[in-house]
C-alpha positions as CSV (number, residue, x, y, z in Angstrom):
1,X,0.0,0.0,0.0
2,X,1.6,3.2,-0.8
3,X,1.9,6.2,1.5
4,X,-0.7,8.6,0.3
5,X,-3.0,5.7,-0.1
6,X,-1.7,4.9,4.1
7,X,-2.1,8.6,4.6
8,X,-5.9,9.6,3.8
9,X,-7.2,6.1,4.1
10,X,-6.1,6.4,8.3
11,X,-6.7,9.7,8.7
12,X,-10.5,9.2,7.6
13,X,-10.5,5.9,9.9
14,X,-9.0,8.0,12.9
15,X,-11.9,11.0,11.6
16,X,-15.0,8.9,11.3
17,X,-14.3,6.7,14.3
18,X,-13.1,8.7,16.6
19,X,-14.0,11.9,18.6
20,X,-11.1,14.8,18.0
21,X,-8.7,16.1,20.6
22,X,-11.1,18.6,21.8
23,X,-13.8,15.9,22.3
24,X,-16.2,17.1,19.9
25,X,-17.6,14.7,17.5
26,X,-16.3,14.5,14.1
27,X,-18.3,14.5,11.2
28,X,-18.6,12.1,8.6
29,X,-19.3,14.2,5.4
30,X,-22.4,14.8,3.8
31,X,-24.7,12.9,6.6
32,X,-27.1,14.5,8.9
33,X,-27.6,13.2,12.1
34,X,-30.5,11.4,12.8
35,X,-32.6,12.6,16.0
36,X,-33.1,10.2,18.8
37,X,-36.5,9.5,18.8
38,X,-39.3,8.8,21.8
39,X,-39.0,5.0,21.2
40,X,-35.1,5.0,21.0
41,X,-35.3,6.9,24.4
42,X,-37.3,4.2,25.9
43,X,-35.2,1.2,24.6
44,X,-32.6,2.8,25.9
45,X,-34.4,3.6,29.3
46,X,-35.2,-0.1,29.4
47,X,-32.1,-1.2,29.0
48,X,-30.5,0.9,31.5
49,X,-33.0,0.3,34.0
50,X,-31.8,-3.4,33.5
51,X,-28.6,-2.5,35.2
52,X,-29.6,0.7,37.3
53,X,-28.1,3.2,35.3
54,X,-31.5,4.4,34.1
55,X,-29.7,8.0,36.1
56,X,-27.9,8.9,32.8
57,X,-31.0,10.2,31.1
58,X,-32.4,12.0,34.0
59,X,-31.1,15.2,31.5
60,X,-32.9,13.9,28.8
61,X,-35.7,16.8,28.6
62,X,-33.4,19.6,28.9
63,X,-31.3,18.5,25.7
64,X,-30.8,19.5,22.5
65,X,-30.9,17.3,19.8
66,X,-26.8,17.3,19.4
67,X,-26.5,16.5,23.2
68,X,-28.9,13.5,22.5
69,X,-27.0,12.1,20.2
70,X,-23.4,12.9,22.2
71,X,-25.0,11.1,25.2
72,X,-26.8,7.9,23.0
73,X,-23.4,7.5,21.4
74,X,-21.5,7.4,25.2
75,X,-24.2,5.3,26.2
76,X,-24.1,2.7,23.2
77,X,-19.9,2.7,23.5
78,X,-20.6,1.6,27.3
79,X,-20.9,-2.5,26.9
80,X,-24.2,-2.5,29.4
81,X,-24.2,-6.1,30.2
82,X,-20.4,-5.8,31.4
83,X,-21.1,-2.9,33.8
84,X,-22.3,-4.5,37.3
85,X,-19.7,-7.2,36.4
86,X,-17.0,-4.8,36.1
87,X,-18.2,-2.5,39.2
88,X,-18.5,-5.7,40.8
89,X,-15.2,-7.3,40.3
90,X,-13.7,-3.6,41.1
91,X,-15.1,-3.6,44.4
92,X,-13.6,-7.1,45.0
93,X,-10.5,-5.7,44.2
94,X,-10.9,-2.7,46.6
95,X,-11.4,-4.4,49.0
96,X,-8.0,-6.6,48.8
97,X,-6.3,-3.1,48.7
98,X,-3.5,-3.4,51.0
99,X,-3.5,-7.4,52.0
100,X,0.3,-8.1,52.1
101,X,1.7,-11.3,50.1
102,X,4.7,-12.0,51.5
103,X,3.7,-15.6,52.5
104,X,2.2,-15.9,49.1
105,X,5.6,-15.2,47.5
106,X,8.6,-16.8,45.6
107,X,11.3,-15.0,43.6
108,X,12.0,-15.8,39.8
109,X,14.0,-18.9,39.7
110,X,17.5,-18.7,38.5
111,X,16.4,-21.1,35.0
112,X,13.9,-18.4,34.3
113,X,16.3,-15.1,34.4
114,X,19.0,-14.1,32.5
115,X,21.3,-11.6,33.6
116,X,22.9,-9.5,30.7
117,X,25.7,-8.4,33.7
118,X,26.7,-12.2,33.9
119,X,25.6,-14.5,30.9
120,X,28.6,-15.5,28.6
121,X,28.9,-13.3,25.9
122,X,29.1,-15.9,23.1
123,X,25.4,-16.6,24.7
124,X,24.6,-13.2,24.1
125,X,25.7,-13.1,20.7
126,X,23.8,-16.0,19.7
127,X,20.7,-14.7,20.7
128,X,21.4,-11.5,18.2
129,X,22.0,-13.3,15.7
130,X,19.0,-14.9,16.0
131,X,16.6,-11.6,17.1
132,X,18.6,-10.2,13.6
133,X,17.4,-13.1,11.8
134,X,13.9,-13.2,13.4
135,X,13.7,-9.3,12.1
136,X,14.9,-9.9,8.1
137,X,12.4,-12.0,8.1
138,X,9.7,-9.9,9.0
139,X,8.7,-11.6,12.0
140,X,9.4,-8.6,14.8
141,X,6.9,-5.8,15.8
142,X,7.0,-2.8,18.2
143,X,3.7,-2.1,20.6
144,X,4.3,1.3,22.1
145,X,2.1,2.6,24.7
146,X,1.7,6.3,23.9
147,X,-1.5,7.2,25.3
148,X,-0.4,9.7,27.6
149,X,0.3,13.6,27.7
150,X,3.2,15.3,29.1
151,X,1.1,17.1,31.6
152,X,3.6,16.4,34.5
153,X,6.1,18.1,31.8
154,X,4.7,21.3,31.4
155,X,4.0,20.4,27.8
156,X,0.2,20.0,26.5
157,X,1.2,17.2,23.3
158,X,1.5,13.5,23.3
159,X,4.7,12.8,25.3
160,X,6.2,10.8,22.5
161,X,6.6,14.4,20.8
162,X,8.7,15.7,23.4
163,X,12.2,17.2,23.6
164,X,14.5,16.4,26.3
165,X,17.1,19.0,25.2
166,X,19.6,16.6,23.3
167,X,21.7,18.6,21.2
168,X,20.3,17.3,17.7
169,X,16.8,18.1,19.6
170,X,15.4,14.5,19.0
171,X,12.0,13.8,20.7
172,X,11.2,10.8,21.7
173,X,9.3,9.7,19.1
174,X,12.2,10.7,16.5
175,X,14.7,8.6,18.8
176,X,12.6,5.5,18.6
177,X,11.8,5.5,15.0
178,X,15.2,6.3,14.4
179,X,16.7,3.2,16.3
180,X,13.8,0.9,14.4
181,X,15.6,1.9,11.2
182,X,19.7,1.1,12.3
183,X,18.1,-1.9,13.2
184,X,16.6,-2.9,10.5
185,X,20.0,-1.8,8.3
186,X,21.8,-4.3,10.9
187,X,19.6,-7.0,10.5
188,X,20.2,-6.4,6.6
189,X,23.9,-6.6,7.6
190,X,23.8,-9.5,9.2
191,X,21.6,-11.8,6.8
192,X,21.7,-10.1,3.7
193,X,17.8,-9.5,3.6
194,X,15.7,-6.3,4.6
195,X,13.0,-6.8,7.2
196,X,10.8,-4.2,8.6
197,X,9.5,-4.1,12.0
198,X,5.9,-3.1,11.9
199,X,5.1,-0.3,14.3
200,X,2.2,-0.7,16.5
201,X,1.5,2.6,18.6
202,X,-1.3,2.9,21.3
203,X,-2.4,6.2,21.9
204,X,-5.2,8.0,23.6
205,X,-8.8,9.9,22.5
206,X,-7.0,12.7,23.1
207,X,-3.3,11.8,21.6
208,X,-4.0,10.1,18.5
209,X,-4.9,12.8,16.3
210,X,-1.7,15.2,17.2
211,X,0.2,11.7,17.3
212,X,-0.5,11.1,13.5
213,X,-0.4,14.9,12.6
214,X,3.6,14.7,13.5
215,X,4.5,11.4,12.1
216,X,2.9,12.6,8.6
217,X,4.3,16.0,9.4
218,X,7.8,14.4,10.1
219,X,7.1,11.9,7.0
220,X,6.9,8.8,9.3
221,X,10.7,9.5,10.2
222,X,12.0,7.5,7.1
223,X,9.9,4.6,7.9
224,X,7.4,3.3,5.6
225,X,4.4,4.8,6.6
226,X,2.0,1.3,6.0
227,X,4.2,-0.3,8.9
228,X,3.4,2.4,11.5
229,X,0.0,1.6,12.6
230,X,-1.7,4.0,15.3
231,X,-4.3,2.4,17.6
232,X,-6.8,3.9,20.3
233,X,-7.0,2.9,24.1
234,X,-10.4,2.4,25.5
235,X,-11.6,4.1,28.1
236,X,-13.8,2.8,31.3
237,X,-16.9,4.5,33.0
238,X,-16.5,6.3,36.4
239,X,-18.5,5.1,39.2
240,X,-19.9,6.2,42.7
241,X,-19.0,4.3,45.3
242,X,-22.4,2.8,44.6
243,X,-22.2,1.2,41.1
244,X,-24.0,3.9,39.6
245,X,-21.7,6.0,36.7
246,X,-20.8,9.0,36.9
247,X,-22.2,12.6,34.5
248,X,-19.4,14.0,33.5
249,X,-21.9,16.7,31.9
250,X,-25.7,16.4,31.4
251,X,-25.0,14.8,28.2
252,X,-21.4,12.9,28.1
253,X,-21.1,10.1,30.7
254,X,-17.9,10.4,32.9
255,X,-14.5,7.9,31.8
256,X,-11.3,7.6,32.2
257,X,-9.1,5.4,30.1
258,X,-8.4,1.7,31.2
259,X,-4.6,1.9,31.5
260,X,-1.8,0.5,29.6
261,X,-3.4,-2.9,30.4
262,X,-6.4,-2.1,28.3
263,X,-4.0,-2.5,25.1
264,X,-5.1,-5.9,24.7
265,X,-9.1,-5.2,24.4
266,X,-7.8,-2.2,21.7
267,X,-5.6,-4.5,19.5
268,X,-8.8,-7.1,19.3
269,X,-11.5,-4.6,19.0
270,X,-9.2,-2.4,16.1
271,X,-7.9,-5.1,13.7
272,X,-4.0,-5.3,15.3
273,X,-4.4,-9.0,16.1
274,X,-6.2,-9.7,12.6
275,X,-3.1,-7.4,11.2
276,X,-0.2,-9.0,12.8
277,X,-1.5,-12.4,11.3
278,X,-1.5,-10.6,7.8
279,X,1.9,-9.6,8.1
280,X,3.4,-12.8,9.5
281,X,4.3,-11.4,13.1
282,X,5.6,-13.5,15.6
283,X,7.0,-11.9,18.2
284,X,6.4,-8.2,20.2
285,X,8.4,-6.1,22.1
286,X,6.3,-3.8,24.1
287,X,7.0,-0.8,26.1
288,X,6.5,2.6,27.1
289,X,7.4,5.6,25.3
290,X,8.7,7.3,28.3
291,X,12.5,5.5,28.7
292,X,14.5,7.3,26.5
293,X,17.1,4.3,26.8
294,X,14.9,1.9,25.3
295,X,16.2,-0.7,23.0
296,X,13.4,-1.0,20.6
297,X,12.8,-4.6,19.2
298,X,16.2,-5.4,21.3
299,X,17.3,-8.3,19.1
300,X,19.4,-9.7,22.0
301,X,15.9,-10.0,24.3
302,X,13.9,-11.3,21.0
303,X,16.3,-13.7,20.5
304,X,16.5,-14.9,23.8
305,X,12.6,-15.3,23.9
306,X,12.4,-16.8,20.6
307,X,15.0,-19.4,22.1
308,X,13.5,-20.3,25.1
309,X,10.2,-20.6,23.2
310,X,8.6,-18.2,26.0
311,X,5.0,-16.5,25.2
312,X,5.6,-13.6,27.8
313,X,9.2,-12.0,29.2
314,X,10.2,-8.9,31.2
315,X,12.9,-7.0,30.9
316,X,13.8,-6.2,35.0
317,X,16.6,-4.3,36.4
318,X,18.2,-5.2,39.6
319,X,16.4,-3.0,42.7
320,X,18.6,0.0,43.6
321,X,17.4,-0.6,47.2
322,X,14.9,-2.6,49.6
323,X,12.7,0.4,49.4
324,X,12.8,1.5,45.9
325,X,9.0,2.1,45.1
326,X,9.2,-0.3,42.1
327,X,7.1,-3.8,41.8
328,X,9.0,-6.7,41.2
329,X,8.5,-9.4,38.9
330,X,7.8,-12.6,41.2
331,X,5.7,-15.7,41.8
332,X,2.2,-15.7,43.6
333,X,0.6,-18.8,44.0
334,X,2.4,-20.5,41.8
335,X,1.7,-17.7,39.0
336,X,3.7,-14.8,37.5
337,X,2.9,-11.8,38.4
338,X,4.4,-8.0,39.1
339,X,4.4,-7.8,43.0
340,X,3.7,-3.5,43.6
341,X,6.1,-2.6,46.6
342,X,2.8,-1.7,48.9
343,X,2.1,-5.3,48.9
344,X,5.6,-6.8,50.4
345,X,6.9,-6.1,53.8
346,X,10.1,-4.5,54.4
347,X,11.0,-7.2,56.3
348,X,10.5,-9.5,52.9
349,X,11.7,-6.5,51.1
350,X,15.2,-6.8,52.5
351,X,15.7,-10.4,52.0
352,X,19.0,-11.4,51.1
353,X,20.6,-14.3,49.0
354,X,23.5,-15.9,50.2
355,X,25.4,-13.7,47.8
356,X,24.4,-10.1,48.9
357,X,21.8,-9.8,46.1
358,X,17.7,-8.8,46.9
359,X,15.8,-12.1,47.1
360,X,13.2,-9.6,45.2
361,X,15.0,-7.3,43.3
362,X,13.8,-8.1,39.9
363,X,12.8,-4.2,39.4
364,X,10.0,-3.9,36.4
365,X,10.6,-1.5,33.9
366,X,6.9,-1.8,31.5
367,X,9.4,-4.0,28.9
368,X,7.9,-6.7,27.8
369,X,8.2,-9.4,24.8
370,X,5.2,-11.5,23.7
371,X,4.2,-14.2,21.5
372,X,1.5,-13.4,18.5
373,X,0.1,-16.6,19.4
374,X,-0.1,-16.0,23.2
375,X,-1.7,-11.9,22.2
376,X,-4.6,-14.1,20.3
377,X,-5.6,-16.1,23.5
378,X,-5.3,-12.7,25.7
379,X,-7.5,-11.5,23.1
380,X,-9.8,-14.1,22.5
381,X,-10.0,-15.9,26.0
382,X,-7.9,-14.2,29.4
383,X,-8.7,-10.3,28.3
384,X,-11.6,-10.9,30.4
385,X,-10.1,-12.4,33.5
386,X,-7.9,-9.6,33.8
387,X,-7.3,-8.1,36.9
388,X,-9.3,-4.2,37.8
389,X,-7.2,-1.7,39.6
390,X,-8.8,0.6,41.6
391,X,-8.4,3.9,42.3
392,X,-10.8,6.5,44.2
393,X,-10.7,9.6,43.1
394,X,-12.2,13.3,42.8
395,X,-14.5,13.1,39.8
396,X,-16.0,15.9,38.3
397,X,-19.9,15.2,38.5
398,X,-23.3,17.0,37.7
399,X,-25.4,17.3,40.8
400,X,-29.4,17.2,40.7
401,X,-29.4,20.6,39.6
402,X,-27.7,19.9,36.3
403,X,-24.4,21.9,37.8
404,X,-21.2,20.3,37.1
405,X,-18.9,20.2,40.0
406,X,-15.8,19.6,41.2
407,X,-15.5,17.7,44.6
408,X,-12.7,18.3,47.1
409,X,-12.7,14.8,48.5
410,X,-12.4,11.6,46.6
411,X,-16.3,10.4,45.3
412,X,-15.5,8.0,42.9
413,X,-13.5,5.3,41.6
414,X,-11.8,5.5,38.0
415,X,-10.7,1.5,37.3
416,X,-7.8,0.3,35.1
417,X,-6.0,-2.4,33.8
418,X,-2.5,-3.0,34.1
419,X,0.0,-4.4,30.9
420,X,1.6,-7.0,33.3
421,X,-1.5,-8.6,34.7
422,X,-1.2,-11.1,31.5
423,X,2.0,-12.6,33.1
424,X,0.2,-15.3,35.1
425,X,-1.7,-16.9,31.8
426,X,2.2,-17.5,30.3
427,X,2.8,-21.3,29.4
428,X,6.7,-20.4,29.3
429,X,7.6,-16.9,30.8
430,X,11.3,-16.0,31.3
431,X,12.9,-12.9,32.1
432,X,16.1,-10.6,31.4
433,X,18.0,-8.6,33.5
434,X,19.2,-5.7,31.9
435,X,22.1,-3.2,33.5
436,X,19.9,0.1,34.5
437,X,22.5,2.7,33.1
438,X,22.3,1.0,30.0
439,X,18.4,0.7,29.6
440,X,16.3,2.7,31.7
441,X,16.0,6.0,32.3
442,X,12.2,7.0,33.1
443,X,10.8,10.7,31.9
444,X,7.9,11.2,34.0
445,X,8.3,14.4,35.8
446,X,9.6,18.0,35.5
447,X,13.1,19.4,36.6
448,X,11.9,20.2,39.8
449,X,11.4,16.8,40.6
450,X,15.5,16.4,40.5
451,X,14.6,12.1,39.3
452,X,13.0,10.7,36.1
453,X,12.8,14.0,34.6
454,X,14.6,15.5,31.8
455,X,17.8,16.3,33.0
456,X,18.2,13.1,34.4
457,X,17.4,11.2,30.7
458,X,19.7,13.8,29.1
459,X,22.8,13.0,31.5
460,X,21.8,9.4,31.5
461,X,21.8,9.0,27.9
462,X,25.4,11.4,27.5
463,X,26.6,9.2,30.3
464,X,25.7,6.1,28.2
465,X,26.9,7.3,24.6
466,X,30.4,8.2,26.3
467,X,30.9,4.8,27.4
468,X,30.4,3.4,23.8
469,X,33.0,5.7,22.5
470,X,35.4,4.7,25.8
471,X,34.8,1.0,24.4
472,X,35.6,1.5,21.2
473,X,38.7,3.1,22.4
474,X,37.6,6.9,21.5
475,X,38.1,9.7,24.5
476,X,35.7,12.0,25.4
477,X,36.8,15.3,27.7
478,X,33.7,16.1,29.5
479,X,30.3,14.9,29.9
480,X,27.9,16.3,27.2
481,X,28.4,13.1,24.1
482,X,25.3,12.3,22.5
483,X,25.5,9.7,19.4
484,X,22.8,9.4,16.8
485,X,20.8,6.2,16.2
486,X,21.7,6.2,12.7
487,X,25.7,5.7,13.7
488,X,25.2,3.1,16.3
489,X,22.0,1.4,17.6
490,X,23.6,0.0,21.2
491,X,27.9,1.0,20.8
492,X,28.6,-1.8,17.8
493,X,30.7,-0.1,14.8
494,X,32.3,2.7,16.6
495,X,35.6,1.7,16.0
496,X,36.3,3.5,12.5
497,X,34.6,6.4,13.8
498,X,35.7,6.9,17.6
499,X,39.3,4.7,17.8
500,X,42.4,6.8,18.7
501,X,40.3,10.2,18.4
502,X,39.8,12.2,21.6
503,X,36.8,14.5,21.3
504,X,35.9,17.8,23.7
505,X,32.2,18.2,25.1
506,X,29.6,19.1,23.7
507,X,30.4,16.1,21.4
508,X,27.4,14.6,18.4
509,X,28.6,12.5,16.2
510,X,25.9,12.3,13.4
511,X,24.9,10.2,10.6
512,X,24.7,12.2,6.7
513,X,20.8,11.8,7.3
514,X,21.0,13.6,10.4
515,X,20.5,17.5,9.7
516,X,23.3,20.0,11.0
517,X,21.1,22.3,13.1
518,X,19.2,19.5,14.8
519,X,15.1,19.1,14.3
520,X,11.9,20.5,15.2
């Protein structure tokens, strides 16, 4: 499919389906709408009296026609006979808030974790030859969760689109798409045939349409703009503590969206499950877009996996400390599953093996690998058994009087679903520790924060692109060294560039693609 053909044919799916960033709906061309009429207002009276949410049309009178239609279309999108069952299986979930596991608990057994730090590197290298091989071949996609803004940034745009103040002013978006590409010219490298790694992005209601204005804007970054494939994530009512959901407005019902875990729901109920069997993909590596050290479609983790014949990994790094706020991957009950550090003990916390190292310290870092096959029975069978997360919170509401306020206490509960929950329906999970100053470094808040924020990714990543050049036996005076993705994908062919040279900070070394006085 070629790109202009991509182009309008997604940007009329993303148009008709979907409500715009300012969360007015968008018009199909040339089609009135139809008016709700008396006996659609009493079908849908009857069916929400079914499950006690016949509340949501208490408005009804006092609408105009447009409102109507806004609050028919919220109502239809809400699956009716999954409510109570949701609300239900929320409040079950409540109400486990806080139970400790620690007698519950195992740590990851050594057979099922590799350590990057302390495999052999012959070991390594065989499992990049075969990620490499698993890539020309066209096996490999990406699944990015993008949804969210970079509100705790100070910046109102998807937080993929954000610059951390590099010196070739790379976002993050730019970065990634960049490091898809090298790795796609090292696969080529390696087995003499070009692969591409389809792009799978989640974003939001409110991201997707600034999302795809960029990448077309930015002309897909070089990628082949049929192989970057944007997606929505759903969204879940809010409800009192009661069951019943929340009015946002008179007319528009009251959601949040249903976390990174509701990625698997999207890529059924959008076509990216029917698409990655089209294409022929096998194997996923997904993650945030927020870790600006990621190692996107790491051929050393999808070989690995590919190895082992696992359907689920994580990539972990080792906790900094007993009471690092981070879950760890462990076993409950016989089951993988990400352990959140509320629900251990300090006294478990601290364990020790025999050799110094956390009992629990297999630190999760939202990087994970996944079979296609085991994404089709998440889809088609253990989507619905996922865990609820619940969260009470101040939700805006509409009182009797049709007044929409804002509460100063918590009255509600937003629910989501986490990306890891799927861990405990693997046949075959592993996992790989990887060193933390290589890849991870979280963007999450602003400067003022002084952790995870962007000067902490910027000197992370310098920090990192010096110690390729040190290995390849360059010399860098100083501490600003940024390398593009285009020279090296993770510090292999520096050599001919870096060996014998000593370099001054500020130091780039760039690729002929990249431009001289860096990007929008």
């Amino acid at each position: 499919m070629g790109r202009n053909n991509f182009s309008s044919q997604h940007q009329q799916t993303h148009v008709r389906r979907h409500r715009n960033a300012g969360g007015a709906t968008a018009k199909s061309p040339n089609t009135a709408k139809p008016s709700p009429t008396m006996t659609d207002y009493l079908s849908l009276h009857s069916r929400l009296a079914q499950v006690g949410q016949e509340h949501l049309l208490k408005f009804w009178p006092e609408l105009s026609n447009d409102e109507r239609i806004d609050l028919v279309r919220d109502i239809e999108e809400l699956n009716l006979d999954e409510i109570k069952l949701y609300f239900d299986r929320a409040t079950v979930s409540m109400n486990e808030n806080g139970i400790k596991l620690d007698d519950r608990l195992q740590p990851l057994p050594d057979g099922k974790l590799i350590s990057i730090a302390r495999a052999p590197l012959e070991k390594l290298a065989a499992y990049r030859d075969e990620g490499l091989l698993q890539i020309s071949n066209g096996h490999v996609a990406v699944l990015l969760m993008a949804g969210g803004q970079g509100t705790r940034l100070g910046f109102d745009h998807p937080k993929g689109m954000y610059d951390v103040g590099l010196q070739s002013r790379k976002t993050l978006f730019r970065i990634q798409a960049e490091r898809i590409l090298k790795l796609e010219e090292l696969a080529q490298e390696a087995t003499g045939k070009r692969g591409h790694i389809t792009w799978y992005i989640m974003t939001s209601e409110h991201t997707v349409q600034p999302t795809y204005d960029y990448f077309v804007a930015n002309n897909f970054f070089g990628l082949k703009a049929e192989n970057v494939l944007l997606f929505e994530q759903g969204s879940l009512p809010c409800f009192e503590y009661d069951g019943r959901i929340i009015l946002d407005e008179k007319h528009r019902v009251a959601r949040a969206p249903d976390g990174n875990g509701g990625i698997y729901r999207a890529m059924k109920r959008q076509g990216i499950l029917d698409d990655m069997q089209k294409r022929g993909v096998l194997y996923l590596h997904a993650h945030s877009v927020d870790n600006i050290l990621i190692k996107v479609a790491d051929p050393v983790f999808i070989g690995y996996c590919v190895q082992e014949k696992a359907d689920c990994a994580a990539k972990v790094v080792e906790k900094a400390a007993p009471n690092e706020a981070v879950g760890v991957v462990a076993i409950v009950d016989g089951k993988y599953q990400v352990v959140e550090y509320s629900e251990i003990s300090a006294k478990t916390a601290e364990m020790r093996n025999s050799d110094g190292r956390l009992t629990f310290s297999a630190g999760n870092i939202c990087n994970h690998f996944f079979s296609s096959n085991f994404l089709q029975k998440i889809g088609s069978t253990f989507e619905q058994e996922l865990k609820l997360h619940v969260a009470k919170k101040k939700i805006p509401f509409v009182d009797n009087a049709g007044k929409r306020l804002t509460p100063d206490k918590p009255n509600g509960i937003k629910i989501e679903k986490f990306v890891f929950d799927v861990f405990e329906f693997a046949q075959k999970f592993v996992a790989m520790e990887v060193p933390r100053d290589e890849e991870f470094s979280a963007l999450k808040n602003s400067d003022t924060a002084g952790k995870d924020c962007p000067s902490t990714a910027r000197s992370d990543l310098h920090r990192l692109h010096k110690k390729y050049i040190e290995g390849a036996g360059g010399i860098v005076h100083g501490e600003v060294c940024e390398i593009s993705p285009f020279v090296t994908y993770a510090g292999e062919n520096l050599a001919s560039h870096v060996e014998g040279k000593s370099f001054t900070s500020p130091f780039y070394l760039r690729d002929s693609r990249d431009p001289l006085h860096g990007h929008l």
